[in-house]
C-alpha positions as CSV (number, residue, x, y, z in Angstrom):
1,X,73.3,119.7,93.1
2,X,73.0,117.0,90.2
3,X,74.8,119.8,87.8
4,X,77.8,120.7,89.9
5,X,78.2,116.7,91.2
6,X,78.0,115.6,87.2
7,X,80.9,118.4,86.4
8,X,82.7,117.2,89.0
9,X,82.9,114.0,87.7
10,X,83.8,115.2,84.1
11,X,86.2,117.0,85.7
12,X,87.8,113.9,87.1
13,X,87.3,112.1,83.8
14,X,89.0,114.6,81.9
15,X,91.8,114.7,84.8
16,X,92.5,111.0,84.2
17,X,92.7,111.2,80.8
18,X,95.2,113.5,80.4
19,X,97.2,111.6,83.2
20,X,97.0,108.4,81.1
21,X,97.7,110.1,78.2
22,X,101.0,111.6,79.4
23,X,102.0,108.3,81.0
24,X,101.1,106.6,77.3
25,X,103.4,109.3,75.7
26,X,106.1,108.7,78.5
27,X,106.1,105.2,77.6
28,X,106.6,105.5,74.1
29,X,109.3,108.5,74.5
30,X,110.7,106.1,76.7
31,X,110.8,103.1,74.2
32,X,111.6,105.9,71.5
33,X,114.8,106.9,73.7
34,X,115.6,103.5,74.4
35,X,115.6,102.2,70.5
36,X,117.6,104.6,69.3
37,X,120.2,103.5,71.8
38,X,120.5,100.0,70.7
39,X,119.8,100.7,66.9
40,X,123.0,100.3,65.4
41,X,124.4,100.7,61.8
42,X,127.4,99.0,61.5
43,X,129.3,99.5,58.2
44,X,131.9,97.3,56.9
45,X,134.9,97.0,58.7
46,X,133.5,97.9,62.0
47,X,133.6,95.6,64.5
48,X,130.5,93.6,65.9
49,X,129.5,96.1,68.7
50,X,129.2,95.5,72.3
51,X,125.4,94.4,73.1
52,X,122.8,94.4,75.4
53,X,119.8,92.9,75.9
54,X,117.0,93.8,73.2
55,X,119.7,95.5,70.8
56,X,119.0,95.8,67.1
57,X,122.1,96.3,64.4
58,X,121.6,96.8,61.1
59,X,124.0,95.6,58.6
60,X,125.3,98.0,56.2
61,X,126.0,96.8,52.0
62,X,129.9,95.5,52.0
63,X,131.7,92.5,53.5
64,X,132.1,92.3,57.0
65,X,134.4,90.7,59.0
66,X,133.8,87.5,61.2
67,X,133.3,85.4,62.9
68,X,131.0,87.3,64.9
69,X,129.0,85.8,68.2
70,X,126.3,86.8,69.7
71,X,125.7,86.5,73.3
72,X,123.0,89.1,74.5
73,X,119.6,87.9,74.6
74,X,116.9,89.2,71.8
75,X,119.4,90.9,69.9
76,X,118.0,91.7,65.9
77,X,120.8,91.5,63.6
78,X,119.0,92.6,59.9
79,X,121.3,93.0,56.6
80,X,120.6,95.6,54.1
81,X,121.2,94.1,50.4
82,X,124.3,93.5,49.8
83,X,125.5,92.6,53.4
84,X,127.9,89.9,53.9
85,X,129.3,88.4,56.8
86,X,132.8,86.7,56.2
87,X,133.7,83.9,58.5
88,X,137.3,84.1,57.2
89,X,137.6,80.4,57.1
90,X,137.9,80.3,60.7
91,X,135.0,77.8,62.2
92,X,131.4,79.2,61.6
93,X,130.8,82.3,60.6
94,X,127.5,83.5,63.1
95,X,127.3,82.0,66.9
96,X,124.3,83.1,68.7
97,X,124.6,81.8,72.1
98,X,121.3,83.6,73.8
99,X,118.1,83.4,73.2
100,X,115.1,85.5,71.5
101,X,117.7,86.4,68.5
102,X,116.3,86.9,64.8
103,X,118.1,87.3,62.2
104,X,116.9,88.4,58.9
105,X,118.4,88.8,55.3
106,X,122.1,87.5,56.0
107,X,124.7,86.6,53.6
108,X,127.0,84.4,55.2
109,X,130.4,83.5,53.2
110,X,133.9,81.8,54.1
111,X,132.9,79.5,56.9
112,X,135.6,76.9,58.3
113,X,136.5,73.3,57.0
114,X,134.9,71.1,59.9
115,X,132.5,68.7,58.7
116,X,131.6,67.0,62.4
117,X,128.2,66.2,62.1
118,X,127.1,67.5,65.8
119,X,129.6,70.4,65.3
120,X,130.2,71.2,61.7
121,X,132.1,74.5,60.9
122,X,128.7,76.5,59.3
123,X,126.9,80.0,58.2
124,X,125.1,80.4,61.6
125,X,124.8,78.5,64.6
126,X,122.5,78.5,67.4
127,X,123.8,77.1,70.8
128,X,121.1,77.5,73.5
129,X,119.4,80.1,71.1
130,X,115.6,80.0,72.5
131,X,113.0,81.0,70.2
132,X,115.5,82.4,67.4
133,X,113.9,83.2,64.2
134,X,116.1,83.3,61.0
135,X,114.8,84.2,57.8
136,X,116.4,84.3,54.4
137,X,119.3,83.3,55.5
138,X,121.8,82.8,52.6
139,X,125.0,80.8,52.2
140,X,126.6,79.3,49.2
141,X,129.8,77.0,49.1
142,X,129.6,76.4,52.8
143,X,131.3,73.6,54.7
144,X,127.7,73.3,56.3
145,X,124.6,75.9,56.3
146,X,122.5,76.2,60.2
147,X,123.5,74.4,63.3
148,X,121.4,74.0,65.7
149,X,121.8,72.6,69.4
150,X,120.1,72.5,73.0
151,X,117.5,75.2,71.6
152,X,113.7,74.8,71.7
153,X,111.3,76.7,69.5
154,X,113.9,77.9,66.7
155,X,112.1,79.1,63.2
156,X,114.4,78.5,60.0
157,X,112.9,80.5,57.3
158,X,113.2,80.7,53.2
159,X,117.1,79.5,53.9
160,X,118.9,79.1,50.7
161,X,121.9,76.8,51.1
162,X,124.3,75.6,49.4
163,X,127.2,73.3,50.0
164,X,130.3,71.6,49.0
165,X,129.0,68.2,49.9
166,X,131.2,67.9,53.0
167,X,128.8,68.6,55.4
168,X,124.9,69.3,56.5
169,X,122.7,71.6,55.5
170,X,120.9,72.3,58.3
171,X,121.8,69.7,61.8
172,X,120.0,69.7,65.3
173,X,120.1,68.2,68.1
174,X,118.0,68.7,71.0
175,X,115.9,70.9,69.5
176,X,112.1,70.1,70.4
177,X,109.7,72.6,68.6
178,X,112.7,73.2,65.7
179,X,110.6,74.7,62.1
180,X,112.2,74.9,59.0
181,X,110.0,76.2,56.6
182,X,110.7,77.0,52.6
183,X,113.9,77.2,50.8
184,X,116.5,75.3,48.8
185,X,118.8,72.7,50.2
186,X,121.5,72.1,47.3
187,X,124.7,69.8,47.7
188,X,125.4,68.9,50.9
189,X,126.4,66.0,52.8
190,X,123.0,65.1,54.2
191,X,120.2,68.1,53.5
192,X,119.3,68.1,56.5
193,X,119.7,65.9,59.6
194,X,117.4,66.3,63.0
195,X,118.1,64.5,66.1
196,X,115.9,64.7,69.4
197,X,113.5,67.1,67.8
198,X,110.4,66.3,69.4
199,X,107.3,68.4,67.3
200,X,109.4,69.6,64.6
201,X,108.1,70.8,61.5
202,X,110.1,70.4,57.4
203,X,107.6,72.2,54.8
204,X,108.1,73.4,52.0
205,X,111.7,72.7,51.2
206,X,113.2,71.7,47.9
207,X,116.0,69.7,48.5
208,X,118.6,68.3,46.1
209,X,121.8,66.5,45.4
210,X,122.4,65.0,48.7
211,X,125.6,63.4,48.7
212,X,124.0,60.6,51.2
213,X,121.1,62.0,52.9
214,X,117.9,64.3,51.8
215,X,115.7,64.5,54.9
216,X,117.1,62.7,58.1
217,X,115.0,62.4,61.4
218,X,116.4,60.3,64.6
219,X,114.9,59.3,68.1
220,X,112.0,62.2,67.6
221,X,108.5,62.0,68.1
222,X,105.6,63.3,66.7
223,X,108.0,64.9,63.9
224,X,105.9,66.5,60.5
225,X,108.0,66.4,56.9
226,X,105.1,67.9,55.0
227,X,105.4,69.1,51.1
228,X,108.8,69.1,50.6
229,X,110.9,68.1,47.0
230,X,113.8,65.3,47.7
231,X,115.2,64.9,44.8
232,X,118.4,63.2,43.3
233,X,120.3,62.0,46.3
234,X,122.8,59.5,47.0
235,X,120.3,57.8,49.6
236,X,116.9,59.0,50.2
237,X,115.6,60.6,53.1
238,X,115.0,58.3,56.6
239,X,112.6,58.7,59.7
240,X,114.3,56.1,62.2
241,X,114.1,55.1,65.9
242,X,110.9,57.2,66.8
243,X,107.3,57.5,66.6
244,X,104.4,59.4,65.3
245,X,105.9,60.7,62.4
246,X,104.1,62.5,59.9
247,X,105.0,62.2,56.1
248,X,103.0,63.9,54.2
249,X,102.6,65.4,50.5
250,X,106.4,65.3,49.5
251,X,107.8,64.6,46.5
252,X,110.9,61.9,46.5
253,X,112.5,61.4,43.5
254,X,115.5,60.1,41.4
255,X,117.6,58.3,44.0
256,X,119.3,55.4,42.6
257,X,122.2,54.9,44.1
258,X,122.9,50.7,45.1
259,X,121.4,51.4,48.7
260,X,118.9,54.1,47.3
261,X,115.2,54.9,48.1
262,X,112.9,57.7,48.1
263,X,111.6,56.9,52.1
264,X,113.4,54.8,55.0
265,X,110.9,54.3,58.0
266,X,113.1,52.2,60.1
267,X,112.1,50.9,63.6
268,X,109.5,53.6,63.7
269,X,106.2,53.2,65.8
270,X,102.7,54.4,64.5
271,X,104.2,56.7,61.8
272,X,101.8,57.5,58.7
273,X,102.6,58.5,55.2
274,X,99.7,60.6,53.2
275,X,99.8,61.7,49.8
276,X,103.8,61.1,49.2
277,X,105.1,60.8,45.4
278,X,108.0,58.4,45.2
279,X,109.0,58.4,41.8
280,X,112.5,57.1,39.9
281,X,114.3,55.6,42.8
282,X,115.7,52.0,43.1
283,X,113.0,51.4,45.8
284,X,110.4,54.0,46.8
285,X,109.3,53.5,50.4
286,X,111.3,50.9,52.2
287,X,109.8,50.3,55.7
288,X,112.2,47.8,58.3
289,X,110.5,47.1,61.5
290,X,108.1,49.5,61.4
291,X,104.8,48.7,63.7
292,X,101.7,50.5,63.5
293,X,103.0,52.1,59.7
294,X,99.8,53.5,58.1
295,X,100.6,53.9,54.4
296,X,97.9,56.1,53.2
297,X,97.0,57.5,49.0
298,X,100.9,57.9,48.3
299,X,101.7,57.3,44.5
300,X,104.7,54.9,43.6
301,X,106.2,55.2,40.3
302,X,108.5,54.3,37.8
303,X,110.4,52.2,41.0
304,X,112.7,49.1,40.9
305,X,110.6,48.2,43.8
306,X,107.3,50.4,44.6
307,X,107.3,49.1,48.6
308,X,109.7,46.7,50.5
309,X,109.1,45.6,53.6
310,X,112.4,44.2,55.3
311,X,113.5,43.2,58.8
312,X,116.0,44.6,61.1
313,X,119.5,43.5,60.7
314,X,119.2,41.6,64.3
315,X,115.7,41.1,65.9
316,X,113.1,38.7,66.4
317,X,109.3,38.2,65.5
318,X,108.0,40.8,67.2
319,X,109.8,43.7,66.0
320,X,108.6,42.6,62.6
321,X,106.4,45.5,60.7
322,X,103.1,45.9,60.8
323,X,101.5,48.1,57.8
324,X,98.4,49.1,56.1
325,X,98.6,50.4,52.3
326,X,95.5,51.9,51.4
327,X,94.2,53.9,48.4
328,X,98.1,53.8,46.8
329,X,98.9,53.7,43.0
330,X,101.4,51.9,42.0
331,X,102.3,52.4,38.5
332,X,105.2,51.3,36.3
333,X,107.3,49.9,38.4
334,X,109.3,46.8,38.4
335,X,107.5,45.3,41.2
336,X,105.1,46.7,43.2
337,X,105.5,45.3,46.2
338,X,108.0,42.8,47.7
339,X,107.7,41.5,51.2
340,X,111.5,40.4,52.8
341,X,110.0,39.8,56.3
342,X,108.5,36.5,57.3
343,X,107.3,37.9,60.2
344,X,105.4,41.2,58.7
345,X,101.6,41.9,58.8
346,X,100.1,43.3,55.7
347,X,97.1,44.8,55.4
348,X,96.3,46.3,51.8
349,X,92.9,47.3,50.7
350,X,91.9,50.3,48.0
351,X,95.2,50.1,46.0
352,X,95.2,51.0,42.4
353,X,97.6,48.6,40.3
354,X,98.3,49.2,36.4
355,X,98.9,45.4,36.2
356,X,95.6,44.3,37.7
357,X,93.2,42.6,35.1
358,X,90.7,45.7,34.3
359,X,87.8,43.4,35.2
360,X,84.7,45.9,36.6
361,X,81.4,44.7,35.5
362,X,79.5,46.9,37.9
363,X,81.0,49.7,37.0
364,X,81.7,50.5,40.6
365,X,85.6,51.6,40.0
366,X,86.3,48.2,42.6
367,X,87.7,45.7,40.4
368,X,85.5,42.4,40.6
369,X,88.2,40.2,41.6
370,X,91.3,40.6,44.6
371,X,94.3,41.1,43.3
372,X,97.9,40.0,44.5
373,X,100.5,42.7,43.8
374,X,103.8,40.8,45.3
375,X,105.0,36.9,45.2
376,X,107.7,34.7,46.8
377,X,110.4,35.5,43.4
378,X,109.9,39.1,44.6
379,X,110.6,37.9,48.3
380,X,113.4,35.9,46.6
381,X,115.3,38.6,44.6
382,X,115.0,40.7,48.0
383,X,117.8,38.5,48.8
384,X,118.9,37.3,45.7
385,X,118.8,40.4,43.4
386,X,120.1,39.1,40.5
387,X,116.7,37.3,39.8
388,X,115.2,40.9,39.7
389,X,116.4,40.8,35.9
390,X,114.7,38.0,34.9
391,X,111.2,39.6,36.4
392,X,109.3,40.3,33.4
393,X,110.2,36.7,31.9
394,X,107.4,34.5,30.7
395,X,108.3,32.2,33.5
396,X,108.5,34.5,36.1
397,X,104.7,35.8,34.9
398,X,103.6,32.1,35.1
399,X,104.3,31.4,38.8
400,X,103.1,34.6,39.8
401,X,100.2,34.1,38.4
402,X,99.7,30.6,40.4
403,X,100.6,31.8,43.3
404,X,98.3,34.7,43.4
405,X,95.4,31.7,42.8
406,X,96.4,29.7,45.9
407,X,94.8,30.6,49.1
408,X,97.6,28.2,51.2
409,X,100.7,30.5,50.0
410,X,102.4,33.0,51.7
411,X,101.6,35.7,48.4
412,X,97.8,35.3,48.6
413,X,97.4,36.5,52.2
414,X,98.7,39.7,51.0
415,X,95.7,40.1,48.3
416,X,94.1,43.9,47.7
417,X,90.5,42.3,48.5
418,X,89.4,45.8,47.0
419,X,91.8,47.3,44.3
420,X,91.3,49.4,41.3
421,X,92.7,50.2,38.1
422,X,95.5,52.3,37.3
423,X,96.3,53.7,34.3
424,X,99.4,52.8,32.7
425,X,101.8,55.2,31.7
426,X,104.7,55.4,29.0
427,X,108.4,54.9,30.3
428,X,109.7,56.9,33.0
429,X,111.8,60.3,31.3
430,X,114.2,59.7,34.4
431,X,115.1,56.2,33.7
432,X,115.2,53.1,31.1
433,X,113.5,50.1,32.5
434,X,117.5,48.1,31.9
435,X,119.3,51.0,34.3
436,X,115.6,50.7,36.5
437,X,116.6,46.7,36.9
438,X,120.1,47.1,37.4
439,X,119.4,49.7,40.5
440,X,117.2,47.2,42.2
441,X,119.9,44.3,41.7
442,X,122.8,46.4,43.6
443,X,120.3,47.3,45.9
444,X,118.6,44.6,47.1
445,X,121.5,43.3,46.9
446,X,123.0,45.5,49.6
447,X,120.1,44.4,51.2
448,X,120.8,40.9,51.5
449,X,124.4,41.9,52.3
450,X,124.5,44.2,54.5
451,X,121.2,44.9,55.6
452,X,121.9,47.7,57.7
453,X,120.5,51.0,56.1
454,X,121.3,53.7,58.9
C-alpha cells in the first residue's frame, strides 16, 4: 500500500511539473512572439513607426528625420552609433508624451530657435513622461538640451549638452523625484534650471560657461545638488524660495561677473551646505534671508568676499538669516566674511582662518584666543563697494583690529570662540588680487543698488 500510494504521488509530482514547465515555456514563447513584434529597426529615412504600448525601435547609423513624438506608453527608443535624429529646425527635436519611455544613446541635432524658459525649442522633451529614463543623451549647438514638465520620477543620465547660450540646458517644472546624474553642461543660458522639483537629485555634473545661471533650484523642497563642477558662469548657481536643501561636495568656481557668486541661498529655510569648494568668484556663498542655514566644513578661497550675509530687497526683522559656519576655511580671500544684515544671527565656531594670529600654546590645533573674521568697513563696503579697495590699507587693519577687541560692537558678537589655523597659500592662478578687488566693488555694488539677485 505505502509503495503504490508513494508512486502515485510522484506520479502527480512529475505530472505538475511538466504542466508548469509548458506553461513557463508558453510564457516565454509568448513574450518571444510578442518582442519580435514591437522590435523595430528603423533605418534612415523611414518614418517614426506607429507604436504601441511596450514597443522597442532601434535606431539604425544615419540621420533621421524629425521631429518625432512619442505618445505610447513604455516605448524603448535605443540608437546604434552613429544615429541621429534631426529636428529640422522645427521646435524640439524628441516629444515623449507617455510615460515608462527610455531612451538610450541618442544624438539629437537641429532643434528649433525658441528660447522660452518653461517651453524652450530642445533635443528631447518629456511632457507627462512618468518614470522616463534617458541615458547618454547627446546634443551639441542646441537652442536648449532636456525639458521636462508635469513628470514625476524622470532619470537624466551621462547627458552631454551643449548650447548656443540662448537657452537651458536641462529645465523642469513640476517634476517631484526628477535625477540628473553625470554629464557635461557646456554654454547655455542657465545649466540647468529646476522648478517644483520636490526630492530631486544633481550629482555628478560638470557644468560650465553659463551665460547667467550654473545650477538653479525654485520653490522645491528637500532638493540634493551633491558633487557637481560649476564653473565659470556669468552668475553662480542659486537654491531660492524652498527648504531642506542639500548642497553638498560641489565645486564652484571662477564666477566674477559684477553680480557674481559661486552659491545664492535666498529665502531658503533649514538648507545645509557640507563640504562645498567656492573658489575665484567675486563672492563665494552669498546667503539673503536664509533661516535655519547650517554652513558646514565648505572651503572658501581666493574670494572678493568668502561669505556675505545680506537681506531681502523688502522685508522686516524676522525674515533676517539665521546661520551657523562651522569647521570652514577660509583662505586668501579679500574678506572673509561680511555681514550686510542688521538683523542676522551668526553663529561661527571651528573655522579655520589664514589671518588668525597662530597663537596655540597647548598644542591642541584650537587657537588660544577667539578670533573675529568680519568688521563694520566690511559691513560698510557691502554698501559702499568702493571702500573694498582700500581693504588691505594700514588704516583699514587698525580699526579692525579694535573692533575685534571690543566686546560692546556689533563685529565682536560674531567672534569664532574656537577657530584654527589655516595655512596660507600663494596667489590664486585664476585671478590677481587688483581684478579680485575690482569684482567685489561692482558687486557689492550691485548689491547696494539693486539688491535683488533672482
Amino acid at each position: 500500500m505505502r509503495g503504490r500510494a508513494r508512486s502515485t504521488v510522484a506520479k502527480v509530482l512529475r505530472a505538475v511539473s511538466a504542466w508548469l514547465l509548458l506553461a513557463a515555456w508558453g510564457l516565454a514563447a509568448s513574450a518571444w512572439a510578442k518582442a519580435g513584434v514591437d522590435a523595430v529597426a528603423v533605418a534612415p529615412g523611414e518614418p517614426l513607426p506607429a507604436l504601441t504600448a511596450g514597443a522597442e525601435l532601434r535606431l539604425l547609423p544615419g540621420v533621421h528625420a524629425g521631429p518625432w513624438t512619442i505618445d505610447a506608453p513604455d516605448v524603448i527608443l535605443r540608437a546604434e552609433p552613429g544615429a541621429v535624429l534631426d529636428g529640422g529646425g522645427r521646435g524640439t527635436a524628441l516629444t515623449v508624451t507617455a510615460p515608462g519611455a527610455r531612451i538610450e544613446g541618442l544624438t539629437v541635432t537641429g532643434v528649433g530657435p525658441e528660447t522660452d524658459l518653461y517651453a524652450p525649442d530642445a533635443a528631447l522633451a518629456l511632457i507627462g513622461a512618468d518614470g522616463a529614463v534617458v541615458q547618454g543623451l547627446r546634443a551639441h549647438g542646441v537652442t536648449a538640451g532636456v525639458h521636462v514638465e508635469d513628470a514625476a520620477d524622470v532619470w537624466l543620465l551621462d547627458l552631454d549638452l551643449r548650447g548656443d547660450a540662448r537657452g537651458p540646458g536641462v529645465t523642469s517644472y513640476l517634476t517631484p523625484g526628477l535625477r540628473v546624474e553625470g554629464g557635461r553642461i557646456e554654454g547655455f543660458l542657465d545649466g540647468a534650471y529646476l522648478e517644483r522639483a520636490d526630492g530631486a537629485l544633481v550629482a555628478g555634473l560638470e557644468v560650465r560657461g553659463s551665460r547667467r545661471y550654473g545650477l538653479h533650484v525654485m520653490f522645491t523642497a528637500g532638493a540634493t545638488l551633491r558633487g557637481n563642477v560649476v564653473a565659470d558662469g556669468g552668475v553662480g548657481s542659486a537654491v531660492m524660495y524652498g527648504r531642506d536643501a542639500v548642497v553638498a561636495d560641489n565645486v564652484l568656481e571662477g564666477h566674477r561677473g559684477p553680480m557674481a557668486f559661486g552659491l545664492l541661498l535666498q529665502e531658503e529655510r533649514g538648507a545645509t551646505l557640507r563640504g562645498n569648494t567656492a573658489r575665484g568668484n567675486t563672492v563665494g556663498l552669498l546667503v539673503v534671508a536664509a533661516a535655519g542655514a547650517r554652513l558646514d566644513g565648505n572651503r572658501l578661497e581666493g574670494n572678493g568676499v568668502g561669505v556675505l550675509v545680506d537681506r531681502a530687497p523688502v522685508g522686516s526683522a524676522a525674515d533676517a538669516s539665521s546661520v551657523t559656519i562651522a569647521r570652514h576655511a577660509f583662505v586668501a580671500n579679500a574678506a572673509d566674511l561680511a555681514v550686510a544684515d542688521d538683523d542676522a544671527a551668526l553663529t561661527l565656531r571651528g573655522n579655520a582662518f589664514d589671518r588668525a594670529p597662530p597663537l596655540d600654546l597647548d598644542g591642541d590645533g584650537v587657537l588660544d584666543l577667539p578670533y573675529v573674521a568680519t568688521s563694520a568697513f566690511a559691513a560698510r563696503a557691502a554698501r559702499q563697494p568702493d571702500l573694498m579697495l582700500l581693504a588691505y590699507g594700514p588704516g583699514i587693519a587698525l580699526w579692525q583690529r579694535l573692533e575685534a577687541t571690543v566686546p560692546g560692537l556689533r563685529a565682536a558678537t560674531f567672534a569664532d570662540p574656537a577657530p584654527r589655523s589655516a595655512a596660507p597659500v600663494g596667489r590664486p592662478d585664476h585671478a590677481s588680487w587688483p581684478a579680485a578687488l575690482a569684482a567685489v566693488a561692482f558687486a557689492l555694488g550691485a548689491v547696494a543698488n539693486a539688491r535683488g539677485w533672482a
